[in-house]
MILOPA-317161 format. One record per residue (C-alpha): residue in one letter; chain; x, y, z. Coordinates in nm, 3 decimals. Layout:
% residues N
<site aa="A" ch="A" X="X" Y="Y" Z="Z"/>
...
//
This chain:
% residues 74
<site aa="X" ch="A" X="0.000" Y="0.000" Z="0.000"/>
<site aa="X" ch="A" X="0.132" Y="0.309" Z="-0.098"/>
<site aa="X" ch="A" X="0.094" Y="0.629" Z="0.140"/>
<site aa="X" ch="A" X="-0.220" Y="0.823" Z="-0.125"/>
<site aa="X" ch="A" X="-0.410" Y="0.477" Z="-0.025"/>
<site aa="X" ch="A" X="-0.455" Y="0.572" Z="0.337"/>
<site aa="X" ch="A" X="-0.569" Y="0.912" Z="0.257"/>
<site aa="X" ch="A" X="-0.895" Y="1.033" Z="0.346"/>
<site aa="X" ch="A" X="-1.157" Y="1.133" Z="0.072"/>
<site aa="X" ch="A" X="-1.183" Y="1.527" Z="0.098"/>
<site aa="X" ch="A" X="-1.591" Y="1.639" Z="0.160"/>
<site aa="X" ch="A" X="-1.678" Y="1.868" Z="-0.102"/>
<site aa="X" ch="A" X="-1.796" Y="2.218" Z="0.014"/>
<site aa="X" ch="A" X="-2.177" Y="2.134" Z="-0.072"/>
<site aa="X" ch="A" X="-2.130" Y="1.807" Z="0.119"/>
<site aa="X" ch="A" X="-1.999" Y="2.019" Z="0.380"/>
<site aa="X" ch="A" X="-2.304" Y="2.253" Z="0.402"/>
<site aa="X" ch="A" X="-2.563" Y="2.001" Z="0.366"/>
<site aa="X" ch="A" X="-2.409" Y="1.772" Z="0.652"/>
<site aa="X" ch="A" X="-2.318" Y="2.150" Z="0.869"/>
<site aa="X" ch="A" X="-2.714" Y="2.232" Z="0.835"/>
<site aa="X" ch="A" X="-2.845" Y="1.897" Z="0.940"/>
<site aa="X" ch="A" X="-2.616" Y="1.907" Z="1.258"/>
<site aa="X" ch="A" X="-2.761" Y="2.255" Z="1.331"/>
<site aa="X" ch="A" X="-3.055" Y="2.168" Z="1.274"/>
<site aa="X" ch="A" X="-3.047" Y="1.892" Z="1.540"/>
<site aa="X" ch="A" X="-2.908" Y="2.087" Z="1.818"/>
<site aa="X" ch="A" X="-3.154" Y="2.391" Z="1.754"/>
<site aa="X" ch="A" X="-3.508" Y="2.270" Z="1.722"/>
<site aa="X" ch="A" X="-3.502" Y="2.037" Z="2.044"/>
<site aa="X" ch="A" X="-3.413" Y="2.360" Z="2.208"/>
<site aa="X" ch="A" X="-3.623" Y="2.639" Z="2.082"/>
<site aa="X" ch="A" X="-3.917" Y="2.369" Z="2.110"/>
<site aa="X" ch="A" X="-3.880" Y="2.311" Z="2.457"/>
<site aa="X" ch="A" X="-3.820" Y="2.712" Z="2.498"/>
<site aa="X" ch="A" X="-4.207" Y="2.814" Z="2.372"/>
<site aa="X" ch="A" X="-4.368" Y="2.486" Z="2.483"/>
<site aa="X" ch="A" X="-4.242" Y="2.626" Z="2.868"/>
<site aa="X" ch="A" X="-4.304" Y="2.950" Z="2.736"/>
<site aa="X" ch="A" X="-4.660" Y="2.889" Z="2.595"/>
<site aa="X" ch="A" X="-4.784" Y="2.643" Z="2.864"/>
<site aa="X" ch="A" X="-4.633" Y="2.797" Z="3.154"/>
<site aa="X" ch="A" X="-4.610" Y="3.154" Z="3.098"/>
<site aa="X" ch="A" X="-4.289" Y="3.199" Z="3.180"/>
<site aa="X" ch="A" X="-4.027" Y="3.290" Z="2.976"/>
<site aa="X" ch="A" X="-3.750" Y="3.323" Z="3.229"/>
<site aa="X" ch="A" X="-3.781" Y="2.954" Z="3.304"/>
<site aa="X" ch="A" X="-3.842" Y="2.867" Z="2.982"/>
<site aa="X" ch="A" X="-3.507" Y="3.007" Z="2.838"/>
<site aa="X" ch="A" X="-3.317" Y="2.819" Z="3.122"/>
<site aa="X" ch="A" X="-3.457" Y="2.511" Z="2.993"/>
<site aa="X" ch="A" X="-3.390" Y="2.597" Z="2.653"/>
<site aa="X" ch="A" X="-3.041" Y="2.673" Z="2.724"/>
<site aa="X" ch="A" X="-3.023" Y="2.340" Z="2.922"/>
<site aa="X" ch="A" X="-3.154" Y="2.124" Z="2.660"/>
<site aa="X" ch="A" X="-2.948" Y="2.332" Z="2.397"/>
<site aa="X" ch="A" X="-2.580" Y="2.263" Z="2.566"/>
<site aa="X" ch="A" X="-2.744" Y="1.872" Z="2.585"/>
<site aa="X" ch="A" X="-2.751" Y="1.893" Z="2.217"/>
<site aa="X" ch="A" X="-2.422" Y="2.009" Z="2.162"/>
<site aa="X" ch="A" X="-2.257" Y="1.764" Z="2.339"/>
<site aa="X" ch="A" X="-2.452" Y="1.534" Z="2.119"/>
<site aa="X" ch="A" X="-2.383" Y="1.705" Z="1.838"/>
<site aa="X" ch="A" X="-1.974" Y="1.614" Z="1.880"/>
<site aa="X" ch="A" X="-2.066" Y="1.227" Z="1.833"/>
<site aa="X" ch="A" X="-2.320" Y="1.270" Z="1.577"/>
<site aa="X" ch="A" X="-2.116" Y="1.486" Z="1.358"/>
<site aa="X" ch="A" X="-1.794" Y="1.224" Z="1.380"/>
<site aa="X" ch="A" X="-2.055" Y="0.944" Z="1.250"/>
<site aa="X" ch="A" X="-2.207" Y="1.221" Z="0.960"/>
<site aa="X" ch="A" X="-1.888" Y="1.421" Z="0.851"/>
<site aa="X" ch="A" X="-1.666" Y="1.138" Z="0.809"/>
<site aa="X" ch="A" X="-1.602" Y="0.998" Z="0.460"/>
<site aa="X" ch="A" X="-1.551" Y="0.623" Z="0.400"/>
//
């Protein structure tokens, strides 16, 4: 085996934003859900931004194994 066969395949830039957009998308509509369901249902918007803030650094550390299993190209 020569050293270009161990060499990763290079994502193209539209790869790059379609894969980039789904991740976002998974960390931010889990939290700006939970922020106006608290919001709506218990009128209260302080509380309901904590939670949203919670459940959005919950996401992001998700985000860090999800994107490893997404961006990677076999």
């Amino acid at each position: 085996m020569s050293n270009d066969d161990k060499k990763p395949l290079k994502l193209t830039k539209k790869e790059i934003l379609l894969k980039g957009t789904v991740i976002a998308t998974i960390i931010t509509v889990p939290s700006l859900s939970a922020f106006f369901l608290t919001w709506i249902i218990l009128d209260d918007l302080t509380f309901g931004a904590i939670l949203g803030a919670v459940i959005h650094f919950i996401a992001m550390g998700f985000s860090l194994k999800i994107s490893k299993k997404i961006l990677v190209k076999k």
